[in-house]
N, C-alpha and C positions, 0 to 999 in steps of 0.2 A: 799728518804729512808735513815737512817742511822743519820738523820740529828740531830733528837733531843737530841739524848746525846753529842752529839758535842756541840749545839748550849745551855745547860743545864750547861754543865761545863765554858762555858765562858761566862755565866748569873752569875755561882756563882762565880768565879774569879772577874769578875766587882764589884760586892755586895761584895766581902771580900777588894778589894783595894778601893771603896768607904769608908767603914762606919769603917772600923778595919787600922787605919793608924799606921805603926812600928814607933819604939822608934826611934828618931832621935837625933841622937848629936849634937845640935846647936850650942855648941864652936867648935868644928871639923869644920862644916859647914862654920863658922864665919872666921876661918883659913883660910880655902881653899877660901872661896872668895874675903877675904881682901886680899889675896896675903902677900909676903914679898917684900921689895925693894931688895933685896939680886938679888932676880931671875930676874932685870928689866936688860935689854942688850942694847943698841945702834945695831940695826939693819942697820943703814946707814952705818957703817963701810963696814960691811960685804960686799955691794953690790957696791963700792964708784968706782969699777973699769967698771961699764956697766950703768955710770950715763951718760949721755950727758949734758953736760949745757950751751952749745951753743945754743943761739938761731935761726941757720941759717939751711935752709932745707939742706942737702949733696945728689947730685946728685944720689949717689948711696943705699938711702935710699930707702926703700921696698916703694911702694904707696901702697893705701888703696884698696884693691878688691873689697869693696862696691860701691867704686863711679864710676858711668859711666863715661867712653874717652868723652874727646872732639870731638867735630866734627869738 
């Protein structure tokens, strides 16, 4: 019960976003996806003091919780 004006109103909401599409800005749009270089950053900086680049295990490194112990 109650259902069909519920389930009425989001039949015509579907039908008005199907067939009735709003104006769109395509040079906005064109904007916003070409991005600028202005906003492009070096993320490596940022992070260059929690890199390891050793390649040797350190005892006191966490081990994996998925792998089963030795037996």
């Amino acid at each position: 019960m109650g259902r069909g004006r519920a389930k009425a109103k989001q039949t015509k909401v579907a039908r008005e976003l199907k067939y009735h599409s709003p104006n769109t800005d395509l040079a906005a749009l064109q904007r916003e996806l070409g991005g600028s270089r202005k906003s492009d950053h070096d993320f490596d900086d940022d992070y260059k003091e929690y890199v390891d680049d050793d390649d040797e295990d350190h005892p006191d490194d966490d081990s994996d919780p998925w792998v089963r112990p030795a037996r």
